[in-house]
N, C-alpha and C positions, 0 to 999 in steps of 0.2 A: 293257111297253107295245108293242114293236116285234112279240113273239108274237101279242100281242091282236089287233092290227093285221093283220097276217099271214093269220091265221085267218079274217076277213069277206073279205078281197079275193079277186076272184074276175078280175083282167084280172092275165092270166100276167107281161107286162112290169112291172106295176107289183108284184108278188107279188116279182120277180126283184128289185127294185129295194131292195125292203125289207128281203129277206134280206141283200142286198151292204151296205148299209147297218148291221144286225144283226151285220156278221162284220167291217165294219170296228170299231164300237166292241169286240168283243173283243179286236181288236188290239190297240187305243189302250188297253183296261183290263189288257196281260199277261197274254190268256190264250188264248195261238195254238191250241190245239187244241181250244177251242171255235169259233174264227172257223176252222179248215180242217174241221172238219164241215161248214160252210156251200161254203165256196170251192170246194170239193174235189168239186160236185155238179156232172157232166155238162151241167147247163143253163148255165154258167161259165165252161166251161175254153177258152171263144174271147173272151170278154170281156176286154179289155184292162185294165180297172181294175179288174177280181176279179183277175186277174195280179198288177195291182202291188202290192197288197194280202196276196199271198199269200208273193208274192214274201219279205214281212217275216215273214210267222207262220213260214213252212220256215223261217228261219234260225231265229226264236227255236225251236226244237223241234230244232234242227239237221241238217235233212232240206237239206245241204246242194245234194247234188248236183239235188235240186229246185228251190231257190232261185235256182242260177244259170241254169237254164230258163227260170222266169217271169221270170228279170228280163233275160233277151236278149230275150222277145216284147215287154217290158211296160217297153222303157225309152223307145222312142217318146213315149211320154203324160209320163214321169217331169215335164217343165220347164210341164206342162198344171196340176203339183199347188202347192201355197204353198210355202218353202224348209225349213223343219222336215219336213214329208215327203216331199221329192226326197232330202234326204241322208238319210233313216231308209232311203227304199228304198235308195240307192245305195250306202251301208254295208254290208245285209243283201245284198244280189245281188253286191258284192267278198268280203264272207267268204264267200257262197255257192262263186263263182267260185274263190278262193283254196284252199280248202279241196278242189276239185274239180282243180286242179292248173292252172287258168284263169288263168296271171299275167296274159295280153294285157287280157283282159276284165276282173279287179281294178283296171289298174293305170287300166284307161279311167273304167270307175264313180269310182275313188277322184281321177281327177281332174276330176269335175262335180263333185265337192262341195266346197260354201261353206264351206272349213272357219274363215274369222272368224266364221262362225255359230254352230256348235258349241258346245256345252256343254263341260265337262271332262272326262263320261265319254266323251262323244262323242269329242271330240277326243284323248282316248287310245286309244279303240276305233280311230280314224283312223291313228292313228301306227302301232298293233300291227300293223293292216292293211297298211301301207306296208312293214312291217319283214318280212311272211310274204312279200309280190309280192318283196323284195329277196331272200329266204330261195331262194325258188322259182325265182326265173333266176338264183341264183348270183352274186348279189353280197352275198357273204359280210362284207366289211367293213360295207358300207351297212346292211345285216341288224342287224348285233350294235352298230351305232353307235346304231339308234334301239331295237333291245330294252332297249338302257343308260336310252334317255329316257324308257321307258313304266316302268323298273322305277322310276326315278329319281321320278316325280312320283306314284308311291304310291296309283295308284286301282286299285280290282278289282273285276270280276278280269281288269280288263288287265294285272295288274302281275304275278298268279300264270302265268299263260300266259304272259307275257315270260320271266320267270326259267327256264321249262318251257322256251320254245324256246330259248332260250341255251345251257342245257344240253345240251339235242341237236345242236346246230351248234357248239357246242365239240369234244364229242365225235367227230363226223362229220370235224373238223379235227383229228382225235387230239390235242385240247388239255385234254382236262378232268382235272382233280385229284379221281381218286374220291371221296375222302378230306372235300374240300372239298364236292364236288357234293350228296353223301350230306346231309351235315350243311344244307345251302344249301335241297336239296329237302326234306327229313324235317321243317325248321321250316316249309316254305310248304305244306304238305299237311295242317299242324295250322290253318293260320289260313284256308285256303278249301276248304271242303267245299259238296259237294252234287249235282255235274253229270258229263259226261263230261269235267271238264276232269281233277277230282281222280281217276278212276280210272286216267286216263292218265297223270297224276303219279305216282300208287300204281304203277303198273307199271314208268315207268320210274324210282323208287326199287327197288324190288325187286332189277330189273335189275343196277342198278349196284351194292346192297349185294351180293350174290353175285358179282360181282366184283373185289369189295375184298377178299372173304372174310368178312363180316360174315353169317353164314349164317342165326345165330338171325333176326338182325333180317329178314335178308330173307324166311325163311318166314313171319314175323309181319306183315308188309306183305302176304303175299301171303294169307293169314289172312283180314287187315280190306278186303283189295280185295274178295274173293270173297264174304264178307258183305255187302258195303256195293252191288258191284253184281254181282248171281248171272249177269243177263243178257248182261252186255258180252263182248264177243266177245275185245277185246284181253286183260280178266280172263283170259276163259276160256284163251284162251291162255297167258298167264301161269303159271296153276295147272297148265299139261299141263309148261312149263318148270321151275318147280317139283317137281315130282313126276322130272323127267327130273335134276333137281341132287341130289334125295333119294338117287335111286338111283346116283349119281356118289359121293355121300358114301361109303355103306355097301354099296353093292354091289362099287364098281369103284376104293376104295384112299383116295378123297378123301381121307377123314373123317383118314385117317395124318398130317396135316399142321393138328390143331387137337390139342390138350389129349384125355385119355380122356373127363377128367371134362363138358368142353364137349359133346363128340361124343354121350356116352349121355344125358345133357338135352336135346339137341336128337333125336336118335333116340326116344326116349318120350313127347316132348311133340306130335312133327311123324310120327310113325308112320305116321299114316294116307294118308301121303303116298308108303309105299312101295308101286313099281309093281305090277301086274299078272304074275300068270306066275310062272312055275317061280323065276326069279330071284331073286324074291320070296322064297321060301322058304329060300337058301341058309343 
């Protein structure tokens, strides 16, 4: 209808008007990357309520560090909107911000929202938020006190991303139990698939299996990352560390410190993982 529409008008304001309109319902129906073809069009990017609007589709697409741009221009108008979308933007413009390393600016967003408004997931998306701005200035107890609440009350994938940042800020506190972590993370990466959350899980599972010394499993992790997401940069990364642990095993002594019979299954199965170059060949 709104194309049909679109199509006869011929007064540019009211053309503009119709698209903004076209790109907010694709917000409202889950599908940011058809409403940022519209937003995303030069005749817009001074419009404050194409801002605010966009503000929400960058996060779901997680074009973070964009997010928390339009929602510095476009939080002026935010209390001009009903209360269901002041806190949908203010959400998207704190994870924006948060994720952009913007605690000042999270912690401001995350306190205009009505959170006795809130829904469940909303309000654990809330709490997560609250736990990364405490993550990011270093209040480390405050952090792991509410990643405990978001994992505590079982919605996702705020709960998977809880358990994810725990684990890092354990760590980062030289407090984590590889042992434990491994087995903690390897089950929360079978029950949430699909996004940048789980390839960032996958990696740092990886990480920490080759740590523990759990080698098989870790090149097998790093295996279903690199299938699952060929593009991501932190994968790709991953697979170059991979590749540099391969050549730790069998090049430079590792592998002396597991079984024979472990070493040549993993050597036959992960092969293609020995480096580049002369050393290769020894």
């Amino acid at each position: 209808m709104l194309d049909v529409l679109g199509a006869d008008l011929k007064a540019q304001d009211l053309t503009r008007q119709i698209r903004s309109t076209e790109a907010i319902a694709n917000v409202l129906s889950g599908r940011p990357r058809d409403a940022l073809n519209t937003l995303n069009a030069a005749s817009l990017n001074q419009d404050v309520d194409a801002l605010f609007w966009r503000t929400i589709a960058r996060a779901d697409v997680s074009d973070y560090r964009g997010a928390r741009l339009d929602a510095m221009e476009a939080r002026s108008v935010a209390d001009s909107y009903p209360q269901w979308a002041r806190n949908r933007f203010r959400l998207a413009g704190a994870r924006g911000a948060v994720e952009a390393g913007d605690a000042g600016l999270a912690e401001s967003l995350l306190d205009q929202v009505e959170y006795a408004s809130l829904g469940v997931e909303d309000a654990s998306l809330y709490q997560l938020l609250s736990a990364r701005v405490d993550d990011v200035a270093g209040r480390t107890q405050e952090a792991m006190d509410t990643y405990g609440q978001v994992i505590t009350a079982e919605v996702r994938p705020t709960r998977a991303e809880a358990v994810y940042r725990t684990l890092l800020l354990l760590d980062k506190e030289g407090r984590l139990d590889l042992a434990k972590a491994t087995q903690t993370l390897s089950a929360e990466t079978l029950l949430w698939r699909g996004d940048a959350l789980e390839a960032d899980m996958q990696t740092l599972l990886a990480q920490l299996y080759f740590r523990n010394g759990d080698y098989r499993l870790g090149f097998e992790t790093v295996k279903a990352a690199v299938s699952n997401y060929p593009e991501s940069p932190p994968v790709n990364a991953l697979r170059d560390q991979a590749q540099a642990m391969f050549g730790d095993l069998f090049l430079n002594g590792m592998a002396d410190a597991i079984s024979p019979v472990e070493a040549l299954g993993i050597y036959y199965d992960f092969q293609h993982l020995t480096p580049p170059g002369r050393e290769a060949t020894r």
